[in-house]
C-alpha positions as CSV (number, residue, x, y, z in Angstrom):
1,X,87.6,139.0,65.8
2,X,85.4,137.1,67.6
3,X,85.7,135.0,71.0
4,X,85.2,131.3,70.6
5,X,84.3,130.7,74.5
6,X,82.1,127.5,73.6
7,X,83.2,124.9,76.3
8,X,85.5,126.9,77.8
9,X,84.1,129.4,80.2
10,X,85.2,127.9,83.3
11,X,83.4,128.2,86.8
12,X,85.3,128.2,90.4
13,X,84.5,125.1,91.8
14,X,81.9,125.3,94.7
15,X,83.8,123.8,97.4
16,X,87.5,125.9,96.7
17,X,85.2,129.1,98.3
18,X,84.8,127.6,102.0
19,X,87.9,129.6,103.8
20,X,87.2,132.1,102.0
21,X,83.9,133.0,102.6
22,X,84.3,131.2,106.4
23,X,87.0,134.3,106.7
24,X,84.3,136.3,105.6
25,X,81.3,135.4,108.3
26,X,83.5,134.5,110.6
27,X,85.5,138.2,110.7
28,X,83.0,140.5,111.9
29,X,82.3,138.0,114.6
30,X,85.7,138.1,115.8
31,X,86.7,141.6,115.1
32,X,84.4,143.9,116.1
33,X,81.6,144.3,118.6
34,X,79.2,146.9,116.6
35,X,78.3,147.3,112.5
36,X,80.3,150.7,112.1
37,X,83.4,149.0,113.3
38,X,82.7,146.2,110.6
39,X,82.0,148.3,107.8
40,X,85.0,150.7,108.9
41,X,87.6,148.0,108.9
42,X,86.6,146.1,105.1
43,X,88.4,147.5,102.6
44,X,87.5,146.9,99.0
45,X,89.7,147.8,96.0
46,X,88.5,146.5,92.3
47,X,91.1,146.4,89.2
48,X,91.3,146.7,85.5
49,X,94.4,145.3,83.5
50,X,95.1,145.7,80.2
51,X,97.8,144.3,78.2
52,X,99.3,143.8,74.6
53,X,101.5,140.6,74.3
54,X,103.5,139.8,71.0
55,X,105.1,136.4,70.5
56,X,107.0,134.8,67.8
57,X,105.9,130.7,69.2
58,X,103.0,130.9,70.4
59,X,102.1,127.0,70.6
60,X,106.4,126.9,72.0
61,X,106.5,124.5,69.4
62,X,109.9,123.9,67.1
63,X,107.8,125.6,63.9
64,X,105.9,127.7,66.1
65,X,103.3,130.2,64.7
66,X,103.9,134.5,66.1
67,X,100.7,135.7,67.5
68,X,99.6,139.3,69.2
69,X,97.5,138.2,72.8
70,X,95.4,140.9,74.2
71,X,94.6,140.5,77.8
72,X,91.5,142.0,79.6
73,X,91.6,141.1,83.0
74,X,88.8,143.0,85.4
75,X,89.4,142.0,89.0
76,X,88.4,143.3,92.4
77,X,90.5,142.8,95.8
78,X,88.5,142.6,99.6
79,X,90.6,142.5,103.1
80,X,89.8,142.9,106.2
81,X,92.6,143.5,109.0
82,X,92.9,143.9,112.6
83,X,91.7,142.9,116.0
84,X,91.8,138.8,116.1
85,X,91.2,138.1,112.2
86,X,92.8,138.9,109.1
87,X,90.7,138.1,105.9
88,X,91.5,138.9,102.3
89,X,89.6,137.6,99.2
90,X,90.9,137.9,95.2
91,X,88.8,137.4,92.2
92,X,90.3,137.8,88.8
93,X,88.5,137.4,85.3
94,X,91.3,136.9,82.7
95,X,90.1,137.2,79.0
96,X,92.1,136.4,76.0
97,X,91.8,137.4,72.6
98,X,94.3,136.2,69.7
99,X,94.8,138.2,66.9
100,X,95.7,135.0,63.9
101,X,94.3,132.0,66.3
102,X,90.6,133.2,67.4
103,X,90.0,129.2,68.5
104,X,92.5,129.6,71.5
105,X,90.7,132.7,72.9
106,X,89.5,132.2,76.2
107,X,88.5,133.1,79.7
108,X,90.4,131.9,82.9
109,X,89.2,132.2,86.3
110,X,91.9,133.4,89.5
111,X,90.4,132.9,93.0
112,X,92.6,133.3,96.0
113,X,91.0,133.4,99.4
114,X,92.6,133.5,103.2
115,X,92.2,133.8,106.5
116,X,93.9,133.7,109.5
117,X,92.2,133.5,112.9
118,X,93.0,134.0,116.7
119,X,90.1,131.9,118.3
120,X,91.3,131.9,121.7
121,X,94.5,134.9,122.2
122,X,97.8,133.2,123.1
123,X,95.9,129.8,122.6
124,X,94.3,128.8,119.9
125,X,94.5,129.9,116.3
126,X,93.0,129.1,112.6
127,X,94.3,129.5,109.3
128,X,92.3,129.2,106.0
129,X,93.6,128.9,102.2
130,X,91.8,128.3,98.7
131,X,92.7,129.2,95.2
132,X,91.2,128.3,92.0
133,X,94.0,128.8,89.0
134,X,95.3,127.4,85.7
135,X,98.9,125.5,85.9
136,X,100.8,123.7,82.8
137,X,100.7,120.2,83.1
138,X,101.9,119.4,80.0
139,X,104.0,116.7,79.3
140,X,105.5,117.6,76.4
141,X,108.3,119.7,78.1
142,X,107.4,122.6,76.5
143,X,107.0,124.7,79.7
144,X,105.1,127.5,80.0
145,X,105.5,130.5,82.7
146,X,102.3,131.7,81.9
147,X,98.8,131.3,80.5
148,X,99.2,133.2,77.0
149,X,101.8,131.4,75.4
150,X,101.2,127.2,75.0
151,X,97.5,127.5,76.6
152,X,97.0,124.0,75.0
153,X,99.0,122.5,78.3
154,X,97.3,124.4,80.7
155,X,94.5,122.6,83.7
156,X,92.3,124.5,85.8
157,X,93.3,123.3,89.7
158,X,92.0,123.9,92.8
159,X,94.0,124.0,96.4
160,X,92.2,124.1,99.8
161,X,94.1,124.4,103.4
162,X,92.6,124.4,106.7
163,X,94.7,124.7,109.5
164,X,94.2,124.6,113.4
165,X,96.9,125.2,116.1
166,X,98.0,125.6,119.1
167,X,100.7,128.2,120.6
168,X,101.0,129.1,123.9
169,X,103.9,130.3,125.9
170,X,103.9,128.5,129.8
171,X,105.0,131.4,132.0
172,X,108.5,131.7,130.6
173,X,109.2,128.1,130.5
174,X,107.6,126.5,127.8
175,X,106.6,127.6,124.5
176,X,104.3,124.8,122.5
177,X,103.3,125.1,119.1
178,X,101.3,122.1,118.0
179,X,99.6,122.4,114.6
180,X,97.6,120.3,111.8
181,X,97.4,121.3,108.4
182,X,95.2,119.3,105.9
183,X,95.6,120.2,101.5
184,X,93.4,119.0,98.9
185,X,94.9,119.3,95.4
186,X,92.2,118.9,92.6
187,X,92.1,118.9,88.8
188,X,90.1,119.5,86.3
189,X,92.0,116.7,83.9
190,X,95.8,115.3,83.4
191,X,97.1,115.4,86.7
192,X,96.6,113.8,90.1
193,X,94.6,114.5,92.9
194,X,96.0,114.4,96.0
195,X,95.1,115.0,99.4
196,X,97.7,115.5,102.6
197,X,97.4,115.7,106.1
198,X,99.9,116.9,108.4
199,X,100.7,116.8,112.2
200,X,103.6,119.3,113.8
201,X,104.6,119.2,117.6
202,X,107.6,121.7,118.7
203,X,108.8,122.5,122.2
204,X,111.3,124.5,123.3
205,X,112.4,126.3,126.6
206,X,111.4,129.5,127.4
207,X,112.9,132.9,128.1
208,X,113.9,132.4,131.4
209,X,116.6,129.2,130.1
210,X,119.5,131.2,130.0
211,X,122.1,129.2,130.5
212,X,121.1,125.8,129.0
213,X,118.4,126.1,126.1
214,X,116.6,123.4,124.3
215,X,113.7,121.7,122.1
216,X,112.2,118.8,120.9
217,X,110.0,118.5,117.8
218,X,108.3,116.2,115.9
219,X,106.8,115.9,112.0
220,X,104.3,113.8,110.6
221,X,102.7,114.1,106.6
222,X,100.8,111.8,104.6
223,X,100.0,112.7,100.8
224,X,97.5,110.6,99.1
225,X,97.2,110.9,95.4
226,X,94.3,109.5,93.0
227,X,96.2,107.9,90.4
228,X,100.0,107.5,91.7
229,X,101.9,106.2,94.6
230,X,101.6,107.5,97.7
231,X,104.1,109.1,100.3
232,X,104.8,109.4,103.9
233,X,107.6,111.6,105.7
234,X,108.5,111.0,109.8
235,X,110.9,112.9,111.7
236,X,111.9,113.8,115.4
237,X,114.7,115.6,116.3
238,X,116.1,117.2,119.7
239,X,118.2,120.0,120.5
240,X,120.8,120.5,123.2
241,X,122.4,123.9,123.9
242,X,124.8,125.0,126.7
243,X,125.9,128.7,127.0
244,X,129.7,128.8,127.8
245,X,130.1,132.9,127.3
246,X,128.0,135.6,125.8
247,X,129.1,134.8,122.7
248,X,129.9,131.0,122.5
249,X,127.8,128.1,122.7
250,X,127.5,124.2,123.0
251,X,125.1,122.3,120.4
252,X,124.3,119.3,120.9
253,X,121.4,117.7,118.1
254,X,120.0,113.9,118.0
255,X,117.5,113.0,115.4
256,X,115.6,110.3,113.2
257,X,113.9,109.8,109.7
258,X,111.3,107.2,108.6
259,X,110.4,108.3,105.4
260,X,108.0,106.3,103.0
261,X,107.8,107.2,99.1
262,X,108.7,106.3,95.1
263,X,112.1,106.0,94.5
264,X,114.8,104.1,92.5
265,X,116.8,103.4,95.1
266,X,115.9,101.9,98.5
267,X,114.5,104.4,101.1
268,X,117.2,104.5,104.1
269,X,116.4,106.0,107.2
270,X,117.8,106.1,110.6
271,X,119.0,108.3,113.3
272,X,121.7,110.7,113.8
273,X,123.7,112.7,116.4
274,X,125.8,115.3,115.7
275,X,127.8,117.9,118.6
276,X,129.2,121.3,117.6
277,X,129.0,125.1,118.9
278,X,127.7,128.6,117.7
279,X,129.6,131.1,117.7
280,X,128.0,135.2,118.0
281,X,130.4,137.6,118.7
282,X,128.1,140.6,117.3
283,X,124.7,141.0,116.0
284,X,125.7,141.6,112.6
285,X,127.3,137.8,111.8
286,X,127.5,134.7,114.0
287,X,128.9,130.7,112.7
288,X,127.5,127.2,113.5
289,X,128.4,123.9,113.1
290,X,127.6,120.9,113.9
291,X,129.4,117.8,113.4
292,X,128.1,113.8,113.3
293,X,129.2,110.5,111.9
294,X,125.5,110.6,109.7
295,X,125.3,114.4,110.2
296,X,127.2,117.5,109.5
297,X,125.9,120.9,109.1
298,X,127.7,124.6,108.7
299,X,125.6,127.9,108.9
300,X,126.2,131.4,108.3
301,X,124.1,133.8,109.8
302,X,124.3,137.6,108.7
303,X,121.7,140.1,109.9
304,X,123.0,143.7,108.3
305,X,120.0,145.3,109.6
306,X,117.4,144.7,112.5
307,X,115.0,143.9,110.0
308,X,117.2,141.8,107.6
309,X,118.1,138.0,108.7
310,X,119.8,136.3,106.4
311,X,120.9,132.2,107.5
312,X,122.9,130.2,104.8
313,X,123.2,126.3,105.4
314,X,124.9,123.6,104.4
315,X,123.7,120.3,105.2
316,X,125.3,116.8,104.7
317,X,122.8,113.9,105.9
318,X,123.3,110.1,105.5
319,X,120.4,108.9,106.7
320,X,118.6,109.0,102.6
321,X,119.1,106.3,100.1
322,X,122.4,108.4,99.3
323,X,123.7,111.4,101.0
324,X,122.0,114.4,100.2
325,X,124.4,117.4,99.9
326,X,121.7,120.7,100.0
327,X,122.7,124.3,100.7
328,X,119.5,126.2,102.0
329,X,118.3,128.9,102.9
330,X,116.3,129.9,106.6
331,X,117.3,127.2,108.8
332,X,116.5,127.8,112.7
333,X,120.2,128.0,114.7
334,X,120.5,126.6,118.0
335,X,120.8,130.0,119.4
């Protein structure tokens, strides 16, 4: 069996590697003050996967054809953690061979890089992200969970995040967070490029509020996209809370949406105010609620363990073109 690889040997894209290899320059910089330190703290750990995978459709059409995949996948792994910078960097060579359809065999290209930096302690911070992948972007509905089985809807893509921000914690009193994230989103064919930028501003008192607690935050994302319509999402919302006993608390919460994006239906948006309490009688379980003409929210809170918090909500807000009934998981209390 030969590999037909004509056309389809595909190269990272030059621009994808920036955090990465910025984590990489960048670490010993900010990690250590002398080369044995450097070369102490890199770790470096390479990989060989092999697998055998039988299907009976591989196209996932309705007549599909079977087909046995091997998978050779060589791969090497290099981190670097501690002091102010954390820095890892993934390269994967995935080969495919089919046993009945030799024109589908073909070699894919997995590139994850990140890095996460503390430029200035308790100030300042930086965080990097790039990948370089295949996803299914086939239209056809026939969805595939992986890249073995309907290759034919597969596009190599591209994601890049830079993020800067701010979070510093004011003697007790204030703690800021402040934070802007841009994405770029490219393919190689079939889908849309898009670019977003994003601005996040949170406040919120400090340890020594003991008695009355709150915060303020705002949100602010644009996504741009090459060849469809873009999007815009706004929201500010403040939070109120007022400690009555060790175990029972006020809530107050005001908020407002200006949203921009496709839809069917006419994009509502407005404001909403809601009161309730929060209710903690032991660490293990506490209840919140929080009640509004436009806004009504329950949450469960269950933390088994110290090292296990779980938050259920349930969220009914009428400020969308309809309301939006969503049960989620990890949503901040008001504790």
């Amino acid at each position: 069996m030969v590999m037909d690889t004509a056309n389809k040997n595909k190269a990272p894209q030059g621009y994808l590697l920036v955090p990465a290899l910025l984590a990489l320059l960048l670490s010993p910089t900010l990690q250590a003050d002398d080369e044995e330190e450097v070369s102490r703290d890199w770790r470096v750990t390479p990989r060989l996967t092999l697998s055998e995978t039988f299907t009976d459709n591989i196209e996932l059409e309705p007549d599909g054809d079977a087909d046995l995949v091997t998978e050779v996948s060589p791969g090497v792994n290099v981190s670097k953690q501690g002091g102010r910078a954390r820095v890892e960097l993934d390269y994967e060579m995935q080969g495919l061979l089919f046993a009945d359809t030799s024109s589908s065999n073909d070699i894919n290209h997995k590139l994850f890089g990140a890095g996460q930096f503390e430029l200035k302690p308790d100030w300042f911070y930086l965080d990097t992200l790039a990948s370089y992948t295949q996803r299914n972007v086939s239209q056809s509905g026939r969805l595939s969970l992986d890249t073995v089985t309907g290759a034919g809807g597969l596009d190599d893509v591209g994601t890049l995040r830079i993020s800067p921000y701010l979070a510093h914690d004011f003697g007790g009193q204030v703690e800021v967070l402040a934070r802007y994230t841009h994405d770029e989103t490219r393919y190689e064919s079939g889908a849309s490029d898009s670019s977003a930028d994003g601005a996040n501003l949170n406040l919120a008192s400090g340890r020594f509020w003991r008695v009355l607690t709150w915060s303020l935050s705002h949100n602010r994302n644009r996504v741009s996209r090459s060849s469809a319509p873009n999007a815009s999402f706004e929201s500010s919302q403040a939070d109120v809370g007022y400690r009555l006993t060790d175990t029972f608390r006020l809530l107050a919460r005001a908020g407002n949406e200006d949203n921009d994006y496709p839809s069917s239906r006419k994009v509502e948006n407005g404001s909403y105010v809601a009161g309730g309490a929060l209710w903690r009688p032991s660490r293990f379980y506490g209840m919140q609620a929080l009640y509004g003409e436009e806004y009504k929210t329950a949450t469960l809170m269950l933390n088994p363990t110290r090292r296990t918090d779980i938050e259920v909500t349930y969220c009914l807000l009428y400020t969308s073109p309809s309301p939006r009934d969503r049960t989620r998981s990890r949503m901040p209390s008001s504790a």
